[in-house]
MARTOR-420733 format. One record per atom (N, C-alpha, C): x, z, y; atom name; residue in one letter. Coordinates in nm, 3 decimals. Example, Ala and Ser with C-alpha at 12.3 -4.5 7.8 and 13.67 -1.06 7.14 Angstrom:
% residues 2
NODE, px, pz, py, at, aa
NODE, 1.319, 0.780, -0.569, N, A;
NODE, 1.230, 0.780, -0.450, CA, A;
NODE, 1.320, 0.780, -0.330, C, A;
NODE, 1.285, 0.708, -0.225, N, S;
NODE, 1.367, 0.714, -0.106, CA, S;
NODE, 1.290, 0.787, 0.003, C, S;
% end
This chain:
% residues 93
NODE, px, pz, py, at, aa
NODE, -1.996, 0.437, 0.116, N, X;
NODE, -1.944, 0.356, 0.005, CA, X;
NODE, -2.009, 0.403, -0.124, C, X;
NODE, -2.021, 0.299, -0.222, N, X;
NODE, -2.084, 0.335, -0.337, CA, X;
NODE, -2.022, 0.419, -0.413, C, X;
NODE, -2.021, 0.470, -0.531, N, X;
NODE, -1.937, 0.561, -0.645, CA, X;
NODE, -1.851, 0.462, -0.674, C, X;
NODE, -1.707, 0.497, -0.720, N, X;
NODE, -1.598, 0.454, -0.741, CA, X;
NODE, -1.557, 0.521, -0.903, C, X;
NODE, -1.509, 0.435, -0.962, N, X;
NODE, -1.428, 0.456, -1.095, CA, X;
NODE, -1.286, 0.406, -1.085, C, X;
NODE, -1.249, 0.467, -1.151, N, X;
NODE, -1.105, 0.478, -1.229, CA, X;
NODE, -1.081, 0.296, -1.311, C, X;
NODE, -1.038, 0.236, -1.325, N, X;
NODE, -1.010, 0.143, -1.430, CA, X;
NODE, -0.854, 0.088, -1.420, C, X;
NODE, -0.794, 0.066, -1.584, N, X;
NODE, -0.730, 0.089, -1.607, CA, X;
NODE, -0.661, -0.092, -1.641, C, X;
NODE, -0.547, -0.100, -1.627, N, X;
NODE, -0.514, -0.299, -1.637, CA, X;
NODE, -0.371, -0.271, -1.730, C, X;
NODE, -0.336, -0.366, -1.769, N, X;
NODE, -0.165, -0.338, -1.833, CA, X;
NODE, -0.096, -0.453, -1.760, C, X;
NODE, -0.025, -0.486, -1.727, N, X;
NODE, 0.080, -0.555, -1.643, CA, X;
NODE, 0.206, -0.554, -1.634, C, X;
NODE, 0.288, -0.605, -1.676, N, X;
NODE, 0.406, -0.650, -1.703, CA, X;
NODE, 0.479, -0.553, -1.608, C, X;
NODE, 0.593, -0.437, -1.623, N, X;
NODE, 0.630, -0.353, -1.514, CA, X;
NODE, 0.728, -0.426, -1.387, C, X;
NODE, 0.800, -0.525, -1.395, N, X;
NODE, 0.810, -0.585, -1.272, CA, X;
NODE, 0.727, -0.702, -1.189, C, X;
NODE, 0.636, -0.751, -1.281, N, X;
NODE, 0.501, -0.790, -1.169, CA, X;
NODE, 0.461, -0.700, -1.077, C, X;
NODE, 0.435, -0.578, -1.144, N, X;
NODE, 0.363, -0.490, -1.100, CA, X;
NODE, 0.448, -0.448, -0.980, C, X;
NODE, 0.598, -0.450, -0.967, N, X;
NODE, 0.689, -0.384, -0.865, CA, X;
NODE, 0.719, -0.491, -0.716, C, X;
NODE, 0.690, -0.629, -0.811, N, X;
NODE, 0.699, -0.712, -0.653, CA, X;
NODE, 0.548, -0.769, -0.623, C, X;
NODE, 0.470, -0.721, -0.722, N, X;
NODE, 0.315, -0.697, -0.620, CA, X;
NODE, 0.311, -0.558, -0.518, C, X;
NODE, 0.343, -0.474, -0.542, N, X;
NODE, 0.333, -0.351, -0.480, CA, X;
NODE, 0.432, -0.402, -0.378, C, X;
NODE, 0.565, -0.446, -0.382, N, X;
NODE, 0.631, -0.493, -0.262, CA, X;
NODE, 0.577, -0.569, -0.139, C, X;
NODE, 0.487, -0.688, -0.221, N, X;
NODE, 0.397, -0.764, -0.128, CA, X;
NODE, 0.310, -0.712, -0.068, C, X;
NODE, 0.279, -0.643, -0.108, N, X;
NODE, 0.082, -0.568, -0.077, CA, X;
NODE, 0.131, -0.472, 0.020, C, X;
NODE, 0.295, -0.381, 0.000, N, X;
NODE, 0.251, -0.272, 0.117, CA, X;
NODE, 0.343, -0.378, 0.217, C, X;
NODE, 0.389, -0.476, 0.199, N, X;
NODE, 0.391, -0.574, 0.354, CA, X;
NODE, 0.329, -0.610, 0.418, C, X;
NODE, 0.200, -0.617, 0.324, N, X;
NODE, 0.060, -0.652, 0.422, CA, X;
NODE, -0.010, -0.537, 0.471, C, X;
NODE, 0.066, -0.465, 0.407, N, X;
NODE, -0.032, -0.328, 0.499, CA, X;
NODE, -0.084, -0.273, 0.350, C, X;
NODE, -0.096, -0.335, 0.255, N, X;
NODE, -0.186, -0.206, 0.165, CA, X;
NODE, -0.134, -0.177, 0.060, C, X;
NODE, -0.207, -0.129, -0.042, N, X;
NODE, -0.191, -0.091, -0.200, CA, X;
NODE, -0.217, -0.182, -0.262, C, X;
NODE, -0.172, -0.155, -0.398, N, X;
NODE, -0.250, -0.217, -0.502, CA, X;
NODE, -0.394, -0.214, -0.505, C, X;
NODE, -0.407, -0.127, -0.521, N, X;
NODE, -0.596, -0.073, -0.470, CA, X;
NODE, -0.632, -0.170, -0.446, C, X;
NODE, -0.583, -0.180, -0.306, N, X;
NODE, -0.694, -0.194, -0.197, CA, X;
NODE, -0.679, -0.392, -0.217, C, X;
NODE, -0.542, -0.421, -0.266, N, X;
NODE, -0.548, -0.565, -0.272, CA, X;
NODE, -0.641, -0.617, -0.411, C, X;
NODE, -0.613, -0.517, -0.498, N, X;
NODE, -0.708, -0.570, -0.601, CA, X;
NODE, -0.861, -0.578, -0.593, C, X;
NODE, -0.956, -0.479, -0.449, N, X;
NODE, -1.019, -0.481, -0.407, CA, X;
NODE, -1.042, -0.612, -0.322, C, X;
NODE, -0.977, -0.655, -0.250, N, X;
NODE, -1.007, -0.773, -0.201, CA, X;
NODE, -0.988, -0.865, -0.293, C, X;
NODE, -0.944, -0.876, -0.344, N, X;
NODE, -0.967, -1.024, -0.448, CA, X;
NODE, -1.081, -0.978, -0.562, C, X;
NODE, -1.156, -0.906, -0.605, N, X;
NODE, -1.265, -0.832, -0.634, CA, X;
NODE, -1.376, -0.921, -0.555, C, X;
NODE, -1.365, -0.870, -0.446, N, X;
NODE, -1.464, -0.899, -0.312, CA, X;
NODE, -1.484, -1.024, -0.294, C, X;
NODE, -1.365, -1.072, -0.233, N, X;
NODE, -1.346, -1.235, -0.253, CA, X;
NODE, -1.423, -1.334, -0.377, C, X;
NODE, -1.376, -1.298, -0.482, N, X;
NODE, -1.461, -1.335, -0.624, CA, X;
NODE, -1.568, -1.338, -0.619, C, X;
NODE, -1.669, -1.221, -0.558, N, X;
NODE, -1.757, -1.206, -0.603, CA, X;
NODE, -1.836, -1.251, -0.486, C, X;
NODE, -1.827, -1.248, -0.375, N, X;
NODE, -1.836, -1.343, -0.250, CA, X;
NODE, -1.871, -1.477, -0.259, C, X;
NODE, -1.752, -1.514, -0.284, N, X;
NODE, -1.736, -1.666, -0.308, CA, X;
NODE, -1.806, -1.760, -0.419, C, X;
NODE, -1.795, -1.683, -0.567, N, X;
NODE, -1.893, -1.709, -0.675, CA, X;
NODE, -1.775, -1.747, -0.753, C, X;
NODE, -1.658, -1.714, -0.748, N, X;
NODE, -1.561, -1.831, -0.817, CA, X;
NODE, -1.411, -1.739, -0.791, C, X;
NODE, -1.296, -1.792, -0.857, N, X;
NODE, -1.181, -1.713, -0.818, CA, X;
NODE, -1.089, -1.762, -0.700, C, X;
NODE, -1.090, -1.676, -0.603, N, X;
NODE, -1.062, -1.752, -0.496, CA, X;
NODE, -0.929, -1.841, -0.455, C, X;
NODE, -0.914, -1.888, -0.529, N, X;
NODE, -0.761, -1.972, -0.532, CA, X;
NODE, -0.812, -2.078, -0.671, C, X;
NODE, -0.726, -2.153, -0.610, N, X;
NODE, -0.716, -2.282, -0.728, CA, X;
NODE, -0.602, -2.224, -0.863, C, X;
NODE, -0.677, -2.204, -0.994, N, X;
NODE, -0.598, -2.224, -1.090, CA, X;
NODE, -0.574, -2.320, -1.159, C, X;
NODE, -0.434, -2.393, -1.208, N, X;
NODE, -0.408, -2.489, -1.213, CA, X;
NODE, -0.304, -2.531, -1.307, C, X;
NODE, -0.260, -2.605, -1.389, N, X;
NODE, -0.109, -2.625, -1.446, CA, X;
NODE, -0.039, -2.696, -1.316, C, X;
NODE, 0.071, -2.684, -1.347, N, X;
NODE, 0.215, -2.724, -1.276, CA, X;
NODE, 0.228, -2.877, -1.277, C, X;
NODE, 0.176, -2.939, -1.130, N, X;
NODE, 0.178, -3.027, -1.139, CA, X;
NODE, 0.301, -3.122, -1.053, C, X;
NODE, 0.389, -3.197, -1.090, N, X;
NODE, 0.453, -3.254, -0.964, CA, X;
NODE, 0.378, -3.294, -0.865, C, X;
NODE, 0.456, -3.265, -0.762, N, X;
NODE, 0.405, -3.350, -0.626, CA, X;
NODE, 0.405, -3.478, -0.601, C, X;
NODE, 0.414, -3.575, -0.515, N, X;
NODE, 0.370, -3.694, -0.487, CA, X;
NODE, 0.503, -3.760, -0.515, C, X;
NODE, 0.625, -3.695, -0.440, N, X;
NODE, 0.721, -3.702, -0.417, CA, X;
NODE, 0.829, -3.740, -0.542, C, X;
NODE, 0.776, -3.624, -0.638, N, X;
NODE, 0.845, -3.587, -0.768, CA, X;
NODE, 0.767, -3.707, -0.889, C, X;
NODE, 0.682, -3.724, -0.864, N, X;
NODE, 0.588, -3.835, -0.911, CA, X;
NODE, 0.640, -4.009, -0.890, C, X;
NODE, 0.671, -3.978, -0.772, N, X;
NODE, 0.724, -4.131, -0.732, CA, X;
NODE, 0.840, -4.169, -0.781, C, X;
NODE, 0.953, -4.076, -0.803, N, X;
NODE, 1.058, -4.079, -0.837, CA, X;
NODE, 1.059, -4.083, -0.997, C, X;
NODE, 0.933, -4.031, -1.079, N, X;
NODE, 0.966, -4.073, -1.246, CA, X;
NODE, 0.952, -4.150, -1.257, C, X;
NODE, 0.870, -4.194, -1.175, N, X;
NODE, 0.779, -4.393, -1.179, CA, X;
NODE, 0.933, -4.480, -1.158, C, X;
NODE, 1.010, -4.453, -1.056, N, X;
NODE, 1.104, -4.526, -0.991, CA, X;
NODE, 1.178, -4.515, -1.116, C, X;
NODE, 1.205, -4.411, -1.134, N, X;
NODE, 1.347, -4.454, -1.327, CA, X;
NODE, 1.241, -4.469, -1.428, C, X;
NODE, 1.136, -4.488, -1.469, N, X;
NODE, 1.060, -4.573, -1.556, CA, X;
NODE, 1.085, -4.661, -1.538, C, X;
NODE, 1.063, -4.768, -1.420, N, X;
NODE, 1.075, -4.922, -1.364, CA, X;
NODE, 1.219, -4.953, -1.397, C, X;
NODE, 1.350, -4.908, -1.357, N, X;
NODE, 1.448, -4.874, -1.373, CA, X;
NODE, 1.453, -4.912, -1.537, C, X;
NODE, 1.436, -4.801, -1.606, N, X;
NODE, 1.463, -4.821, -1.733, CA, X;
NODE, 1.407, -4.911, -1.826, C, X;
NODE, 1.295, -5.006, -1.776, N, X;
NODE, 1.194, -5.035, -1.800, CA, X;
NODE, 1.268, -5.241, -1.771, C, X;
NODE, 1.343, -5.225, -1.664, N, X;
NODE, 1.385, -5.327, -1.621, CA, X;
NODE, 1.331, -5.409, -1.480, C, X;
NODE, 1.188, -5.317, -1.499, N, X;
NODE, 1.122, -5.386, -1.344, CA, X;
NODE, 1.176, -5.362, -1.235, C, X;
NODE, 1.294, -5.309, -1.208, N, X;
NODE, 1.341, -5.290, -1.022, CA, X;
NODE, 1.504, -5.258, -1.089, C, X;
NODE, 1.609, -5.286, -1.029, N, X;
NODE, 1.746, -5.245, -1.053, CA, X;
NODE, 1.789, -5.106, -1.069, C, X;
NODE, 1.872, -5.085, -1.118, N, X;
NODE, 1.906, -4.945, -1.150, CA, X;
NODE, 2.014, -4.921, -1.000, C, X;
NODE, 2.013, -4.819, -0.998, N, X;
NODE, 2.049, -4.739, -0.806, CA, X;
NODE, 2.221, -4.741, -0.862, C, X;
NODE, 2.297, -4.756, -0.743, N, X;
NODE, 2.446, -4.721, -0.794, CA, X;
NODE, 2.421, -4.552, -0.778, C, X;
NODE, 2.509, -4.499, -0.869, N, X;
NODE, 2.514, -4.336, -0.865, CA, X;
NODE, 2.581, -4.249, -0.754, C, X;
NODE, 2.693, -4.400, -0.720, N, X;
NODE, 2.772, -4.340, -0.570, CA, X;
NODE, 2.813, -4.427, -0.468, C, X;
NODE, 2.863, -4.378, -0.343, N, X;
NODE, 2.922, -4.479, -0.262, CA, X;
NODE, 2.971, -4.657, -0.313, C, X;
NODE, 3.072, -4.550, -0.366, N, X;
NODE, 3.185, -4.609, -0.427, CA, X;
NODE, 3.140, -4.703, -0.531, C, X;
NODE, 3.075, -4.677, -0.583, N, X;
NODE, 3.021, -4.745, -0.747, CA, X;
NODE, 2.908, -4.870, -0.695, C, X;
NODE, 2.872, -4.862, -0.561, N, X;
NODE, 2.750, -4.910, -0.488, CA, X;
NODE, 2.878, -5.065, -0.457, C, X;
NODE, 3.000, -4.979, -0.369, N, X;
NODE, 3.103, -5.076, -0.316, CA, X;
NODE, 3.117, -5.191, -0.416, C, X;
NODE, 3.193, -5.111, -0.503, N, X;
NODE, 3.216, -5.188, -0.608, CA, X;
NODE, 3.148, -5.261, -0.675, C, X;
NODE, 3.016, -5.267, -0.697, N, X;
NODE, 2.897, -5.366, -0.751, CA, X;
NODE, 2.895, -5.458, -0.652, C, X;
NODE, 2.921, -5.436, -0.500, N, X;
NODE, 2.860, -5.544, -0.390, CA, X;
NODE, 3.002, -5.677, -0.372, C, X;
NODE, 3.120, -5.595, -0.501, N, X;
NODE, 3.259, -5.624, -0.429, CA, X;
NODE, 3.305, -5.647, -0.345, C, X;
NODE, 3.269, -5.515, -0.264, N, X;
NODE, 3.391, -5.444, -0.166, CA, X;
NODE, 3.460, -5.396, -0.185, C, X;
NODE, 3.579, -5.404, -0.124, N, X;
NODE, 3.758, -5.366, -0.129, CA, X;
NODE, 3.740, -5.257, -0.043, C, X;
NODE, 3.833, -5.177, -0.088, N, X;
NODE, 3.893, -5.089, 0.036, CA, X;
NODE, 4.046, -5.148, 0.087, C, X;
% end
């Protein structure tokens, strides 16, 4: 192995405690995980994971569209309950 240095990071002290949780589940250190994603990087040409903002899913997407339309007037507004559903269709109990 080549010469090794020391280097030094600052990190938030409970990041740092449920990374070390994760890493010795996989079997290692900090070290050695910050070493592989090191490796990985420099491997690959790029950081090996997608960084990204927080995007909804398809799911969560379909559903703002659905109360846009809704509020919007293009499709009916949903009853909120059973009961409230009954009562719009006027059904009795």
């Amino acid at each position: 192995m080549s010469d090794t240095i020391n280097l030094s990071i600052r990190m938030d002290r409970e990041l740092k405690e449920q990374a070390e949780n994760l890493f010795s589940e996989l079997g290692m250190n900090m070290t050695t995980a910050l070493n592989v994603f090191v490796r990985q990087s420099v491997r690959q040409g790029k950081i090996p994971f997608e960084i990204s903002l927080a995007k909804p899913n398809a799911v969560t997407i379909s559903a703002l569209e659905e109360i846009a339309d809704m509020r919007a007037g293009r499709i009916p507004k949903q009853s909120a309950t059973v009961a409230d559903f009954a009562k719009e269709m006027g059904v009795t109990e």
